[in-house]
C-alpha positions in Angstrom: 53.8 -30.2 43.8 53.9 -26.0 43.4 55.1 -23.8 41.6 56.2 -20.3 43.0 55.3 -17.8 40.6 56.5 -14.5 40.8 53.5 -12.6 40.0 50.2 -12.9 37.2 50.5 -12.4 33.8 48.5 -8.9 33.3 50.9 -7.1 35.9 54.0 -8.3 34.4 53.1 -6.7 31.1 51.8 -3.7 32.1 54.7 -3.2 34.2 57.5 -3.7 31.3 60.2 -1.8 30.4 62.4 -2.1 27.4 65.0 -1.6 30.2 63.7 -4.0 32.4 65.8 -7.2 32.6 63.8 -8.5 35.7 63.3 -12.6 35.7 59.7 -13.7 35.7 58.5 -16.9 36.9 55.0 -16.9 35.2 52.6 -20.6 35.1 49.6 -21.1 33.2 48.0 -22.8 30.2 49.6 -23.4 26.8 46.7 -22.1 24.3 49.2 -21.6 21.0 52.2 -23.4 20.0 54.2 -22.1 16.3 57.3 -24.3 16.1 60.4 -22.9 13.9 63.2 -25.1 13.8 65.1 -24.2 16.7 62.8 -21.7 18.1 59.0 -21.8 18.8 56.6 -19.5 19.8 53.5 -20.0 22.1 51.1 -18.5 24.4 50.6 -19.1 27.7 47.3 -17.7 29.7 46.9 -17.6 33.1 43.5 -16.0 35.2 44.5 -12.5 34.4 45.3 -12.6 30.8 47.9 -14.0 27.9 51.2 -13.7 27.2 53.6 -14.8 23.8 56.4 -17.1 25.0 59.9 -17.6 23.1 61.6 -20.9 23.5 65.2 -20.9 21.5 67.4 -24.0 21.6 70.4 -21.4 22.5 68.5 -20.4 25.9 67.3 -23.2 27.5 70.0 -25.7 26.1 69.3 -29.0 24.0 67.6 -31.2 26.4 65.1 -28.6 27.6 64.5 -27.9 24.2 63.0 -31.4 23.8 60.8 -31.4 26.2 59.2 -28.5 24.0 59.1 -30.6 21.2 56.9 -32.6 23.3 54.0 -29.8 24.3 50.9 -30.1 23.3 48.0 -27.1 23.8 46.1 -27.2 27.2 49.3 -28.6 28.7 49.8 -26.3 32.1 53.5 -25.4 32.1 55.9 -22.9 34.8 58.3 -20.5 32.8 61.2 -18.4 34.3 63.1 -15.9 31.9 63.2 -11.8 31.1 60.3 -9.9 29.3 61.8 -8.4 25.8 60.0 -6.4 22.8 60.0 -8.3 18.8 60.2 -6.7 16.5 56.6 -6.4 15.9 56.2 -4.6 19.4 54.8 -7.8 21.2 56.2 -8.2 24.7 57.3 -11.5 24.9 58.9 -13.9 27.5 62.4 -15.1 26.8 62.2 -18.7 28.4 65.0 -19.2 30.0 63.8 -22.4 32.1 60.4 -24.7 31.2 59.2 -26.7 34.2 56.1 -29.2 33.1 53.9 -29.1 35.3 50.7 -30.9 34.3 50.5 -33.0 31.0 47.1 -32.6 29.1 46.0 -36.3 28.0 42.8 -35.3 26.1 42.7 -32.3 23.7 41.3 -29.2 25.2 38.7 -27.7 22.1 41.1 -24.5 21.8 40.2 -24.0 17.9 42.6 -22.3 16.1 43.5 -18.7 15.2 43.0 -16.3 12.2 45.7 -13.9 11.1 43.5 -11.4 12.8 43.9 -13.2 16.3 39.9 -14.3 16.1 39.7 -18.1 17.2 37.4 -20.4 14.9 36.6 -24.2 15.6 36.8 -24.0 19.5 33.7 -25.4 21.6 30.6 -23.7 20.4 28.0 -26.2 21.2 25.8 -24.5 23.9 25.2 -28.0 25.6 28.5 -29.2 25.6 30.2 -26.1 27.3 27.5 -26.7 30.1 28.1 -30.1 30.5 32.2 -30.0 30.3 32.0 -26.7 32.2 35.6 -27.4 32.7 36.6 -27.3 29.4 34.4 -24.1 28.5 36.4 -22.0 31.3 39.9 -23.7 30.3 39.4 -22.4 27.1 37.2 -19.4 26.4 37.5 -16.5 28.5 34.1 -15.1 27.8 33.1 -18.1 29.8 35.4 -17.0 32.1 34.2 -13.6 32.3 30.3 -14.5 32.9 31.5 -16.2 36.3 33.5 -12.8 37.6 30.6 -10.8 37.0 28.6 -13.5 38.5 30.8 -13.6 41.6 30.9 -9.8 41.6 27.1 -9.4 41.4 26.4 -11.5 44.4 29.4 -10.1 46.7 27.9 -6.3 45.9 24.3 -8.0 47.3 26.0 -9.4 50.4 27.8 -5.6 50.5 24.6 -3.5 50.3 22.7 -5.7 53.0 25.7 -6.0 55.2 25.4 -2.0 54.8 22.1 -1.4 55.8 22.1 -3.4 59.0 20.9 -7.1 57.6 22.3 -10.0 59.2 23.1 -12.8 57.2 22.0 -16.2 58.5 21.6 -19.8 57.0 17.8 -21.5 57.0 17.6 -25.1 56.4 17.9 -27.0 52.9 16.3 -30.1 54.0 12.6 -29.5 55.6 10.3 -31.5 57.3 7.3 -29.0 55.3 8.0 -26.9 52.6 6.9 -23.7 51.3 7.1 -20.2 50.4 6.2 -20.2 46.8 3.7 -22.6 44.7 5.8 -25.4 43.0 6.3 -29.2 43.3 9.5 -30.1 45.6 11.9 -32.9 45.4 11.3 -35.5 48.1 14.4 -37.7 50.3 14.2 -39.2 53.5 16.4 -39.6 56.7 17.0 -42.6 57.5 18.1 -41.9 61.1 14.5 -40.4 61.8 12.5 -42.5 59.5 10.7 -39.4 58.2 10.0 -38.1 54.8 12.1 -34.8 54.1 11.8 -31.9 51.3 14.6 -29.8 49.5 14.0 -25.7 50.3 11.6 -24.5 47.1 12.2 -20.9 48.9 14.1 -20.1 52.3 10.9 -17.5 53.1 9.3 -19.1 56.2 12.5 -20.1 58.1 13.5 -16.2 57.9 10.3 -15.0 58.9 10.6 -16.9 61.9 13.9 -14.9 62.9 11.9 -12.5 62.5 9.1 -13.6 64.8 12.8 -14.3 67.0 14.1 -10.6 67.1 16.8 -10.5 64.3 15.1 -7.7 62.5 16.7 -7.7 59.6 17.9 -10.7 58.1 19.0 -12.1 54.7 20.0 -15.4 52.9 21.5 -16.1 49.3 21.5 -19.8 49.2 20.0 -22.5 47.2 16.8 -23.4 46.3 15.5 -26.7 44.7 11.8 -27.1 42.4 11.2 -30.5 40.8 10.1 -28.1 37.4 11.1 -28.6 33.8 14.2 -27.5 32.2 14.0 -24.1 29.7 15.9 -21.2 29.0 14.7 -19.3 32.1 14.5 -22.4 34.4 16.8 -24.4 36.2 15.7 -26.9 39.3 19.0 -26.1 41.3 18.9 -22.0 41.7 20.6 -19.4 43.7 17.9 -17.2 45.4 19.1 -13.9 47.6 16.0 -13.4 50.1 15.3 -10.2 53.0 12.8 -9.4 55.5 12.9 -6.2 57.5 10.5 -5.6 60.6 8.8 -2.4 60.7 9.1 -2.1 56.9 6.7 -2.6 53.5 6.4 -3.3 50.2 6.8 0.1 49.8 10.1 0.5 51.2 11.5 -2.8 49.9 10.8 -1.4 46.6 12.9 1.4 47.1 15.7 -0.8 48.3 15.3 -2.8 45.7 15.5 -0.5 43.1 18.3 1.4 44.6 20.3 -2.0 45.0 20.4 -3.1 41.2 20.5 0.5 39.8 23.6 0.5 42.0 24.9 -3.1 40.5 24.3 -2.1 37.1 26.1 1.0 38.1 29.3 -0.4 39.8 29.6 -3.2 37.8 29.8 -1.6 34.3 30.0 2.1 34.7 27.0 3.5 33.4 22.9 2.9 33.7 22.5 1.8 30.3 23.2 -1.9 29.0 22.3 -2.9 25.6 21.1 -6.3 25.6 19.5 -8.7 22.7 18.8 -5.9 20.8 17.0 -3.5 23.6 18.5 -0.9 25.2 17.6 -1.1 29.0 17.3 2.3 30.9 18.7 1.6 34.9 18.3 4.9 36.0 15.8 5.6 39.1 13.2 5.7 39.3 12.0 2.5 37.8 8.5 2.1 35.7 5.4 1.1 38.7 2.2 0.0 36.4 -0.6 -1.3 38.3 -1.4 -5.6 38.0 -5.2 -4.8 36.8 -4.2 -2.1 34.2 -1.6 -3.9 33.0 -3.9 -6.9 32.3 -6.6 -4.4 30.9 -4.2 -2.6 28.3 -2.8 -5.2 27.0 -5.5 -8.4 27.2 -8.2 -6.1 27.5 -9.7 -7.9 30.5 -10.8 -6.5 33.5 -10.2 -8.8 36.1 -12.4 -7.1 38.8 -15.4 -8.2 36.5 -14.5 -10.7 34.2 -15.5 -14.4 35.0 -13.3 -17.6 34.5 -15.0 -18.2 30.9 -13.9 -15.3 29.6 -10.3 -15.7 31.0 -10.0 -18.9 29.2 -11.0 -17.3 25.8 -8.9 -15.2 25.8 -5.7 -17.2 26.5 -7.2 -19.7 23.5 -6.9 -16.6 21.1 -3.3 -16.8 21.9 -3.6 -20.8 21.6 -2.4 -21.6 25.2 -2.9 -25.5 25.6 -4.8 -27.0 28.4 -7.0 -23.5 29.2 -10.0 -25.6 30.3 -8.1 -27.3 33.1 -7.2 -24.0 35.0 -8.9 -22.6 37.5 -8.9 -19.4 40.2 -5.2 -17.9 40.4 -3.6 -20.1 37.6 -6.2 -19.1 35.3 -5.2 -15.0 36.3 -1.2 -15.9 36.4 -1.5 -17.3 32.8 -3.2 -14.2 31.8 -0.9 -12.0 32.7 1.9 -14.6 31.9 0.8 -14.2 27.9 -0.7 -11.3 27.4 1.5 -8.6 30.1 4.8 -10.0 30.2 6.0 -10.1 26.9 6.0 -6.1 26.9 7.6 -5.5 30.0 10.9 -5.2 28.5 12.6 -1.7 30.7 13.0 -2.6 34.1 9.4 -2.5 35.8 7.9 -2.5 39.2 4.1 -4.5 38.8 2.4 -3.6 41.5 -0.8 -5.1 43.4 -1.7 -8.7 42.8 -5.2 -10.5 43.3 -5.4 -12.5 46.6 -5.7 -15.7 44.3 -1.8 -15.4 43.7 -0.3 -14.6 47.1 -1.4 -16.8 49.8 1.3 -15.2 52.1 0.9 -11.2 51.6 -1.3 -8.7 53.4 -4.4 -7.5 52.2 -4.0 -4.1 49.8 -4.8 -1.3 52.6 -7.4 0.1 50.4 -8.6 -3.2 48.5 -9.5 -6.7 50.3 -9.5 -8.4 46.7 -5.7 -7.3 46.3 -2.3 -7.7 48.3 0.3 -5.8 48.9 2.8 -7.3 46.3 5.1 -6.0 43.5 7.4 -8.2 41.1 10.2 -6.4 39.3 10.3 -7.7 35.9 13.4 -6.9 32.8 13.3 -8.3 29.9 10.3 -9.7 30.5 11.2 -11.9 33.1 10.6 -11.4 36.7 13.5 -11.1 38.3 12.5 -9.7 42.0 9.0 -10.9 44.1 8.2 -8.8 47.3 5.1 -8.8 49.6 4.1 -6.5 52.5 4.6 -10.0 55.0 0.9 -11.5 56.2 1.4 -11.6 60.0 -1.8 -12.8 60.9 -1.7 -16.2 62.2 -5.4 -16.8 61.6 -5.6 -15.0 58.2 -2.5 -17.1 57.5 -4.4 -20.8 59.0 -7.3 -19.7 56.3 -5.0 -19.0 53.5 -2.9 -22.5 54.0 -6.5 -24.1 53.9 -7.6 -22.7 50.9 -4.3 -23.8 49.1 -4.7 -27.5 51.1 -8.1 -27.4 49.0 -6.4 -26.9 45.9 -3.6 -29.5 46.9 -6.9 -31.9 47.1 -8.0 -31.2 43.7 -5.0 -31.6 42.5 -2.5 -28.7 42.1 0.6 -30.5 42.9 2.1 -26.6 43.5 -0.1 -25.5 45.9 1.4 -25.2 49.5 0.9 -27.1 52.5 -0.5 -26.0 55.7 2.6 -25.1 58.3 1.8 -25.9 61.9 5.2 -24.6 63.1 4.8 -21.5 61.1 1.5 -20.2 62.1 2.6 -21.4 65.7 6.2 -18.7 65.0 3.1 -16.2 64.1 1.1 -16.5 66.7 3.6 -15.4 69.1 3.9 -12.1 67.3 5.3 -11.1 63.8 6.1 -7.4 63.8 5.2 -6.0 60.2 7.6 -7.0 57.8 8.5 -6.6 54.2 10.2 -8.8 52.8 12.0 -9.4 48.8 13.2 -12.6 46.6 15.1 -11.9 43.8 16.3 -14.7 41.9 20.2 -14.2 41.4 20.2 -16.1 38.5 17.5 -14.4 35.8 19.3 -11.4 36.9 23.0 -12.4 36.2 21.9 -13.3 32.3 20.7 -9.8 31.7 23.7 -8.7 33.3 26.2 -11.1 31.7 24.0 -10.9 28.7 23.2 -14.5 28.8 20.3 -16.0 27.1 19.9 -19.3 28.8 20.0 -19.9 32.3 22.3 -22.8 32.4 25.0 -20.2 31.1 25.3 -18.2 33.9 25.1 -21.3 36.3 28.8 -23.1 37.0 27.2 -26.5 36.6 24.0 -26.2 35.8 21.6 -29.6 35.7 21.5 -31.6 32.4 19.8 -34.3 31.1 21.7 -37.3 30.7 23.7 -38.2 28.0 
């Protein structure tokens, strides 16, 4: 039922001595088994590394010795003896006692090892390590590895909010109306209230009302569900970090932003360079800011303050985008810039200033009523961050949710539905507010250097088999 161990593998070896006859009591996974006669050699691994094993007939006696005979890889085993050096330098544990602790019924892919200690033939099929996550972890420690710097990543977000004042609060998964962002929910219903319910697409409206409430600063990393297609940069299930600050702007939550995963990059790996998938990416403030309109005029050579909708659509044909002629308004502009602007935003880059068409819930630009106050952070030519100066105008908001109700009637199944409860939350008086997204998961595969999403999610969602 437990096994007391005295300590992890990693600190027993790096505390050895060839002096040192202390007794460990180490547990783990068998990953290598050489038997030789009357001895046999093995590694075990545990959460902190590996260590070689010695089992000798003449140390743990002829009975334990058979149950070694019986060992197979993947089996999790508890070992008690003295740390000694071979004569090739390796410390190694003189088993002295084997307990068996759990017996490994199906195979674990472990693959098998080259003179040089480089493993060939374990599980390499992308789509198979995701769907037997399990198995991935149990035996590659890269896989391992993605998960502690995804764990790390997310506690040094909780850190650097906690820091500055945010309070962390929990918004509802299941909601009566959803919104915050444009895309198609999944649906359930309650059967103890007979009323239809929708999984959170974004947890943006809930905080914004505890921000109408008082709590001035507030964040949320949670979940968030879209009922989207599958691809390398999108998962339905998602982890999204989310916070709004009263009395602040786009302006300021920039600089937070910027200073938060400069200081990630920074504390996570020691430096403000990472070379990833062949680029090397520059973390050091201050980050690129290109303006939305030049953007689209350097690159697609479009200006959007003139062009009309037919030109739009000819020029995302030249780049032989499907199903041009069905888009309209914002989608046709968000395709635009989609194809022509993102693939070259490869160092990490601040876009500033959106058209209204693409952000029903930001605040006019100060000194432009056809733009909003808006950035998106992208890297690699994702985006990875979304922030708005918050629209606090309950009327300007009523108008907005109208336009997009006219789009849901023509039938964009993304656009957003009109909020009652929200505008009513407004209404009683928003204070200005700046508020960020930034999706936790596009970030963690630059960081882990990932190039699908479902690597850098535990269990992410497959199709069936």
């Amino acid at each position: 039922y437990r096994f007391d161990r005295s300590g992890a593998i990693a600190p027993a070896l790096e505390g050895f001595r060839d002096d040192d006859a202390t007794v460990h009591r180490l547990a783990g996974r068998l990953i290598l088994l050489r038997p030789m006669g009357k001895t046999t050699f093995g590694h075990l691994e545990d959460r902190s590394g590996k260590i070689q094993l010695y089992f000798k007939v003449d140390d743990l006696g002829a009975e334990q010795y058979e149950v070694v005979k019986l060992l197979d890889l993947g089996d999790v085993i508890g070992v008690e003896g003295p740390l000694f050096r071979t004569k090739t330098s390796e410390v190694t544990l003189r088993v002295k006692r084997l307990t068996l602790l759990t017996k490994s019924l199906r195979p674990l892919p472990l693959g098998k090892e080259d003179a040089e200690g480089k493993k060939h033939g374990e599980l390499s099929d992308p789509e198979l390590r995701a769907r037997q996550r399990y198995a991935d972890l149990a035996v590659r420690p890269a896989a391992r590895e993605v998960f502690r710097v995804r764990s790390r990543a997310v506690a040094f977000i909780r850190k650097f909010l906690d820091a500055r004042g945010y309070l962390e609060v929990e918004t509802p998964v299941l909601q009566p109306v959803y919104g915050g962002a444009s895309a198609r929910p999944f649906t359930t219903h309650s059967d103890a209230l007979d009323a239809t319910f929708y999984l959170r697409i974004a947890d943006e409206l809930y905080l914004k009302r505890c921000i109408v409430g008082g709590l001035e600063k507030v964040y949320e990393i949670g979940h968030d569900f879209r009922n989207e297609g599958l691809d390398r940069f999108h998962n339905p299930e998602f982890t999204m970090a989310e916070w709004y600050e009263a009395y602040a702007d786009y302006e300021v939550m920039l600089s937070m932003t910027e200073e938060m995963v400069a200081g990630m990059v920074a504390e996570l790996f020691g430096t403000t360079t990472l070379e990833r998938h062949g680029a090397t990416l520059d973390f050091k403030r201050p980050f690129a800011r290109r303006d939305f309109y030049t953007l689209v005029r350097e690159t697609a050579g479009l200006d959007l303050a003139r062009a009309g909708e037919g030109e739009l659509r000819a020029a995302l044909k030249r780049k032989d985008v499907q199903d041009v002629d069905r888009l309209s308004g914002g989608k046709l502009v968000d395709e635009v810039f989609k194809n022509f602007v993102e693939p070259t935003l490869v160092q990490p880059t601040f876009v500033l200033d959106y058209p209204v068409a693409l952000s029903p819930l930001a605040k006019l630009k100060r000194d432009d009523p056809t733009r909003v106050e808006r950035w998106e952070l992208f890297i690699q030519k994702r985006e990875i961050a979304n922030a708005f100066s918050e629209l606090n105008d309950p009327e300007e908001q009523r108008r907005r949710f109208e336009q997009q109700a006219t789009l849901r009637a023509a039938g964009d199944a993304e656009a957003q539905q009109l909020d009652e409860d929200f505008i009513r939350a407004l209404e009683y008086g928003m204070p200005p507010t700046g508020g960020v997204g930034l999706g936790v998961d596009r970030l963690l595969m630059i960081l882990a250097d990932q190039a699908h999403i479902r690597d850098v999610i535990l269990f992410p969602m497959l199709r069936p088999e």
